[in-house]
MARTI-15454 format. One record per residue: residue number from 0; residue in one letter; x, y negated, z negated of N, C-alpha, C, O in turn. Coordinates in Angstrom, 3 decimals, decimal comma. Atoms other than C-alpha are relative to their C-alpha. Layout:
N
+-----+---------+----------+----------+----------+----------+----------+----------+----------+----------+----------+----------+----------+----------+
: num : residuo :      npx :      npy :      npz :     capx :     capy :     capz :      cpx :      cpy :      cpz :      opx :      opy :      opz :
+-----+---------+----------+----------+----------+----------+----------+----------+----------+----------+----------+----------+----------+----------+
: NUM :       a :        X :        Y :        Z :        X :        Y :        Z :        X :        Y :        Z :        X :        Y :        Z :
...
+-----+---------+----------+----------+----------+----------+----------+----------+----------+----------+----------+----------+----------+----------+
// end
This chain:
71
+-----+---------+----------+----------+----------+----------+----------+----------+----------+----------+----------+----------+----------+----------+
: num : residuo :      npx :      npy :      npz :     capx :     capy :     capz :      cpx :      cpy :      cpz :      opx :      opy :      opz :
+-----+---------+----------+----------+----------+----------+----------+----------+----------+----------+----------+----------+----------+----------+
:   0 :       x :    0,496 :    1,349 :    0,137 :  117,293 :  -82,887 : -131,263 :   -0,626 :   -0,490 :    1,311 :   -1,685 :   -1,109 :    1,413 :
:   1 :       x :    0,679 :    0,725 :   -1,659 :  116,816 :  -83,726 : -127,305 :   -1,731 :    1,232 :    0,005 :   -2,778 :    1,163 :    0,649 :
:   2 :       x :    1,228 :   -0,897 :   -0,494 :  114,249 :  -80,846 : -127,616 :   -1,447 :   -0,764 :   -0,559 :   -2,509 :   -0,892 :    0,051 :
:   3 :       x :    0,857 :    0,909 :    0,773 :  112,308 :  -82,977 : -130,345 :   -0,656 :   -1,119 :    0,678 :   -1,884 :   -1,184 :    0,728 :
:   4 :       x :    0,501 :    0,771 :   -1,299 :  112,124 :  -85,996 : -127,701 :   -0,932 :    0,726 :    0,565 :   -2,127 :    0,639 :    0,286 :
:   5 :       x :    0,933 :   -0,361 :   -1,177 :  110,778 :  -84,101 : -125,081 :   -1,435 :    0,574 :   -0,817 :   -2,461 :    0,399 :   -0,159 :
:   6 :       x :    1,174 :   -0,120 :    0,018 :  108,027 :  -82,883 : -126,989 :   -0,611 :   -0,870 :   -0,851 :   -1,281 :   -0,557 :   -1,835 :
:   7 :       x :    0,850 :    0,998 :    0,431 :  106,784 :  -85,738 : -127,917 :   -0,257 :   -0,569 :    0,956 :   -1,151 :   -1,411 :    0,868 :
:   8 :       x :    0,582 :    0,728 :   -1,386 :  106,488 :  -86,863 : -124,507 :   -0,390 :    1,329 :    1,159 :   -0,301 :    1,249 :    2,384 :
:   9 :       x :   -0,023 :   -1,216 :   -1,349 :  105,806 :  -83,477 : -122,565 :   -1,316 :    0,171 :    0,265 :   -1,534 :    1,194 :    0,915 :
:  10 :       x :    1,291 :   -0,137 :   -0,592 :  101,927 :  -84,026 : -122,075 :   -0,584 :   -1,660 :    0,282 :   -1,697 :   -2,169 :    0,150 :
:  11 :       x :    0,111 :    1,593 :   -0,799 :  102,666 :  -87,860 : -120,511 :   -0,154 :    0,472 :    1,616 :    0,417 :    1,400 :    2,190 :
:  12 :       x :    0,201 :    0,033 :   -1,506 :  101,746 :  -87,983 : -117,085 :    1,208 :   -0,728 :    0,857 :    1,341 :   -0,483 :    2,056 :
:  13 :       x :   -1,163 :    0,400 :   -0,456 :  104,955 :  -89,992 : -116,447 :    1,479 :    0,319 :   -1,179 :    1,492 :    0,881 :   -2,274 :
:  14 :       x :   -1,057 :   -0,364 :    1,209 :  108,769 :  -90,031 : -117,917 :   -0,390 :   -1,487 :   -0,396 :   -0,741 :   -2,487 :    0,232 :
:  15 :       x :    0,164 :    1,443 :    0,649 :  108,464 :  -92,607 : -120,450 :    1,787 :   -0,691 :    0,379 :    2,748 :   -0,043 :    0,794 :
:  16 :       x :   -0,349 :    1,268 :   -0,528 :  110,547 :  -95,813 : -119,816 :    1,409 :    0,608 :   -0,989 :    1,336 :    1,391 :   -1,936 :
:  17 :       x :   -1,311 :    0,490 :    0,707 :  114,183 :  -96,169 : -121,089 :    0,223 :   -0,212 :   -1,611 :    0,773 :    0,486 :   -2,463 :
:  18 :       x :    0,115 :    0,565 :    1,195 :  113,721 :  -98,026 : -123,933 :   -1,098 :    1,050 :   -0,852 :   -0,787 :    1,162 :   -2,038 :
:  19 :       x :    1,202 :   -0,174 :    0,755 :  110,271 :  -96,068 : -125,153 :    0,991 :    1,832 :   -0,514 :    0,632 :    2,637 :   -1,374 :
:  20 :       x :   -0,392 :   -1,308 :    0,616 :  112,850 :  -92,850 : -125,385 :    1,237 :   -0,286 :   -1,059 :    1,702 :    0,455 :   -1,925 :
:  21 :       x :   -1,049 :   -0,042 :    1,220 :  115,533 :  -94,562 : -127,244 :   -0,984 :   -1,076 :   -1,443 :   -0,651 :   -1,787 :   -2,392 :
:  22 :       x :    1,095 :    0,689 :    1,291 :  112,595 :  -96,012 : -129,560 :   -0,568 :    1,618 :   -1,064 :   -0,802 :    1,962 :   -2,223 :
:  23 :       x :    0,416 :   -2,025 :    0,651 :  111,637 :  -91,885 : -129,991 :    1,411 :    0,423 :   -0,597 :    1,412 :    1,291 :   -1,471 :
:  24 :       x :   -1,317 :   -0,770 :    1,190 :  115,077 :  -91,022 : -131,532 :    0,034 :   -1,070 :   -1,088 :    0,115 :   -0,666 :   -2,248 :
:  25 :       x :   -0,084 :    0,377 :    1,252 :  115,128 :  -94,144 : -133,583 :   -1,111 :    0,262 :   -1,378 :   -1,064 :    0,259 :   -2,608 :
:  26 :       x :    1,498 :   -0,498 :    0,833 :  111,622 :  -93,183 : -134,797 :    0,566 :    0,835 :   -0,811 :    0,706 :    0,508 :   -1,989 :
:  27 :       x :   -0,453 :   -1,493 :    0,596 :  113,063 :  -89,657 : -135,759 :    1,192 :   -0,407 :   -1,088 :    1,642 :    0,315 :   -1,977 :
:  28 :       x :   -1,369 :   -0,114 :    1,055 :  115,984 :  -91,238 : -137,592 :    1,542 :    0,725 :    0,764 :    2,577 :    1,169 :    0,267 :
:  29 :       x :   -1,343 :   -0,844 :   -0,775 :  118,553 :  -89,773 : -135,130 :    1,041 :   -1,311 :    0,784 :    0,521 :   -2,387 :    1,081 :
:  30 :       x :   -0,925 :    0,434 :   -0,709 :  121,395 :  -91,359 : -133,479 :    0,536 :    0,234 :    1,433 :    1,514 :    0,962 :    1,609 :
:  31 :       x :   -0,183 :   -0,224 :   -1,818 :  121,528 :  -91,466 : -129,285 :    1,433 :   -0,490 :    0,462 :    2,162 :   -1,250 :   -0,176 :
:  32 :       x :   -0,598 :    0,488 :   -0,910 :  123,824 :  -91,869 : -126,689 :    0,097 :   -0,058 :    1,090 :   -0,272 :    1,032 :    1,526 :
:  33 :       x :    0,382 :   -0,170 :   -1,369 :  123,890 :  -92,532 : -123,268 :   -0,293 :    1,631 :    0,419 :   -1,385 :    2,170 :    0,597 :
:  34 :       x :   -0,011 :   -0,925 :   -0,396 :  124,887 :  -89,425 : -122,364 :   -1,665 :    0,884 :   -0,660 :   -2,474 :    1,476 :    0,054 :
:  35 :       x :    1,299 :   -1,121 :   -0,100 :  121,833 :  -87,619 : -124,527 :   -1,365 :   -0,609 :    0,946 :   -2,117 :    0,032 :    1,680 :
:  36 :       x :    0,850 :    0,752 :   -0,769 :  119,619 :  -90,351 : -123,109 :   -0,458 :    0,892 :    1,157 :   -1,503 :    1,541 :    1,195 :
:  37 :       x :    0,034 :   -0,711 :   -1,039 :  120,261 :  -88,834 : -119,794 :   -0,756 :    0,994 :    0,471 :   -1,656 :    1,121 :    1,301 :
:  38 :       x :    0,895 :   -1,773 :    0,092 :  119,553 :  -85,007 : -120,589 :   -1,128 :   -0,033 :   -0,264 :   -1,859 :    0,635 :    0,468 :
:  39 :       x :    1,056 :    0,298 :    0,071 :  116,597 :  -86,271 : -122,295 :   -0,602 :   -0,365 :    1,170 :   -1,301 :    0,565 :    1,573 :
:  40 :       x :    0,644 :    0,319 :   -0,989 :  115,322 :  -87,861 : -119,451 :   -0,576 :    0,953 :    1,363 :   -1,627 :    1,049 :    1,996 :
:  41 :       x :   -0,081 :   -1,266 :   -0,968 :  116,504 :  -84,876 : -117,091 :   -0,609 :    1,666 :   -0,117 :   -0,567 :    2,658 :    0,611 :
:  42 :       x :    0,754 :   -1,234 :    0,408 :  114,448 :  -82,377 : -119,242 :   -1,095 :   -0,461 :   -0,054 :   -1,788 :    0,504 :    0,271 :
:  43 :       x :    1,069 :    0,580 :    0,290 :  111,415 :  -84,493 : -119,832 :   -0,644 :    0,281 :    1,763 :   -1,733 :    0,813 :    1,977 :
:  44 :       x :    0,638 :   -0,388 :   -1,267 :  111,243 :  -84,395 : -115,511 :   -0,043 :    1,283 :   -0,066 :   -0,972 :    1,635 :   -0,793 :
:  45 :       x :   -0,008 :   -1,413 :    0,038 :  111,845 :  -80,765 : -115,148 :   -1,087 :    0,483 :   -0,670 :   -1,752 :    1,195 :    0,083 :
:  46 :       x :    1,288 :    0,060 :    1,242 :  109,004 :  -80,428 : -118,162 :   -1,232 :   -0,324 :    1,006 :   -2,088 :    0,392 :    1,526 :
:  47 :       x :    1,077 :    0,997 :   -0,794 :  106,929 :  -82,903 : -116,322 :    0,002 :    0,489 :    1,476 :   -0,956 :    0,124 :    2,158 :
:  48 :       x :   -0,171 :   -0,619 :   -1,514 :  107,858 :  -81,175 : -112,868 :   -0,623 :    0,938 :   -0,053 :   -0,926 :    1,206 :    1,110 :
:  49 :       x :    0,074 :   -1,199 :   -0,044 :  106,497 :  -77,876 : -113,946 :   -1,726 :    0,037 :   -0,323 :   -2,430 :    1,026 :   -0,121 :
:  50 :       x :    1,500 :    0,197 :    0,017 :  102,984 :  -78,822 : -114,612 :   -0,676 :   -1,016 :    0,377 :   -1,630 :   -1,607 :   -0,129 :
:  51 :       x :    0,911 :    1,119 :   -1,200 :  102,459 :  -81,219 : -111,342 :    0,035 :    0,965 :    0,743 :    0,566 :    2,054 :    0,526 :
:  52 :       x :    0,532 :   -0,834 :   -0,905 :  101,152 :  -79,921 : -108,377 :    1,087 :   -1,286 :    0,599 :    2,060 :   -0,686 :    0,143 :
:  53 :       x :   -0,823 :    0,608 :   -1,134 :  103,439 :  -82,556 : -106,268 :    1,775 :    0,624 :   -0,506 :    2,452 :    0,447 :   -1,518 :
:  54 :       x :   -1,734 :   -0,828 :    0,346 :  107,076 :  -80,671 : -106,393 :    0,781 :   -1,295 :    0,079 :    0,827 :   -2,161 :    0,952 :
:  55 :       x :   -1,245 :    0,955 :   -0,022 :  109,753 :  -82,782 : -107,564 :   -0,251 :   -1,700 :   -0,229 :    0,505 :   -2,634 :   -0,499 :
:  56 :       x :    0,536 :    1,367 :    0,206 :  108,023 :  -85,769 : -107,834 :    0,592 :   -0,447 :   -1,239 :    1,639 :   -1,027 :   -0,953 :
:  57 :       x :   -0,870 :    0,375 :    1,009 :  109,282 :  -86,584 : -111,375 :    1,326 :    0,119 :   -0,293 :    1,892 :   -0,512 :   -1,186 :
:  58 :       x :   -1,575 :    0,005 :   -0,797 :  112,647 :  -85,747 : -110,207 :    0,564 :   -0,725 :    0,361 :    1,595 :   -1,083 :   -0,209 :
:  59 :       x :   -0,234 :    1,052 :   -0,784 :  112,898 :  -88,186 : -107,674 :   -0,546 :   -1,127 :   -0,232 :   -0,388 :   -2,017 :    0,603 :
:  60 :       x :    0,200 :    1,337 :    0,678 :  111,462 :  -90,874 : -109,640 :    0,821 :   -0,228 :   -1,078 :    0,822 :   -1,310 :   -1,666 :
:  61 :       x :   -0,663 :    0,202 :    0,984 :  113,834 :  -90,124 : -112,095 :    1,614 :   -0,605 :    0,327 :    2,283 :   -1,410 :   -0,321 :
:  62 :       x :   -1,191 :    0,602 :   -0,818 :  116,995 :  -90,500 : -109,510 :    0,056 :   -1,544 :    0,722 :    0,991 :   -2,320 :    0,916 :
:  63 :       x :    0,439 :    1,483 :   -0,102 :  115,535 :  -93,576 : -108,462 :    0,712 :   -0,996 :   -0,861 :    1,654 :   -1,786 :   -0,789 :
:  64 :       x :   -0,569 :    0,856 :    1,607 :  115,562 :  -94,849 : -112,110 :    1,826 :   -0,053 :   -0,021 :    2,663 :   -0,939 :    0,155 :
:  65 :       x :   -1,810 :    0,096 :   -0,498 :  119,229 :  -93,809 : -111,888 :    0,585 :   -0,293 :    0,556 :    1,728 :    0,084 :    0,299 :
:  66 :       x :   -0,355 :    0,264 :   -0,996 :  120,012 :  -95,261 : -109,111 :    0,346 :   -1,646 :   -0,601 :    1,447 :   -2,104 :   -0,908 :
:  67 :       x :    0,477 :    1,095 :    0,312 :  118,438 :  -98,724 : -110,067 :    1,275 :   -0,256 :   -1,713 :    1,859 :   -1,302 :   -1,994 :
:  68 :       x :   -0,830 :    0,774 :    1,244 :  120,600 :  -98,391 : -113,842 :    0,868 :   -0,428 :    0,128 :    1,295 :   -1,465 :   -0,381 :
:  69 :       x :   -1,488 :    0,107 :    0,085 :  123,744 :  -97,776 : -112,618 :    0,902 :   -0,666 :    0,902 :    2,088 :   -0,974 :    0,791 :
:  70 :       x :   -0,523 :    0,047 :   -1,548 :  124,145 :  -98,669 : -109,054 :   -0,256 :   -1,776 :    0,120 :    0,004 :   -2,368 :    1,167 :
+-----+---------+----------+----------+----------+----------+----------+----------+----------+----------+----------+----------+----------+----------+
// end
């Protein structure tokens, strides 16, 4: 199911927003939780990491984001 997410967002130039990924599982009819939230998010960079030329960059915008939810 998290694999389904990500490719629906794996030729965005950014990770989509919070909300725009728990709007993509309700789309699908699926049921989230934080926790998949997360992985989703943490595969979508990695994805998105692997076909930028700046290393890590969607990484560290993603720890950011994490930073900013929880902290």
């Amino acid at each position: 199911m998290i694999e389904d997410i990500v490719k629906i967002f794996e030729n965005d130039d950014e990770i989509p927003s919070y909300n725009k990924i728990c709007g993509a599982y309700i789309d699908i009819g699926k049921g989230f939780s934080e926790k998949m939230l997360v992985e989703t998010e943490l595969k979508l960079a990695l994805v998105l990491d692997s076909k930028c030329d700046k290393r890590d960059y969607h990484w560290n915008k993603l720890l950011s984001r994490w930073k900013e939810r929880w902290c």
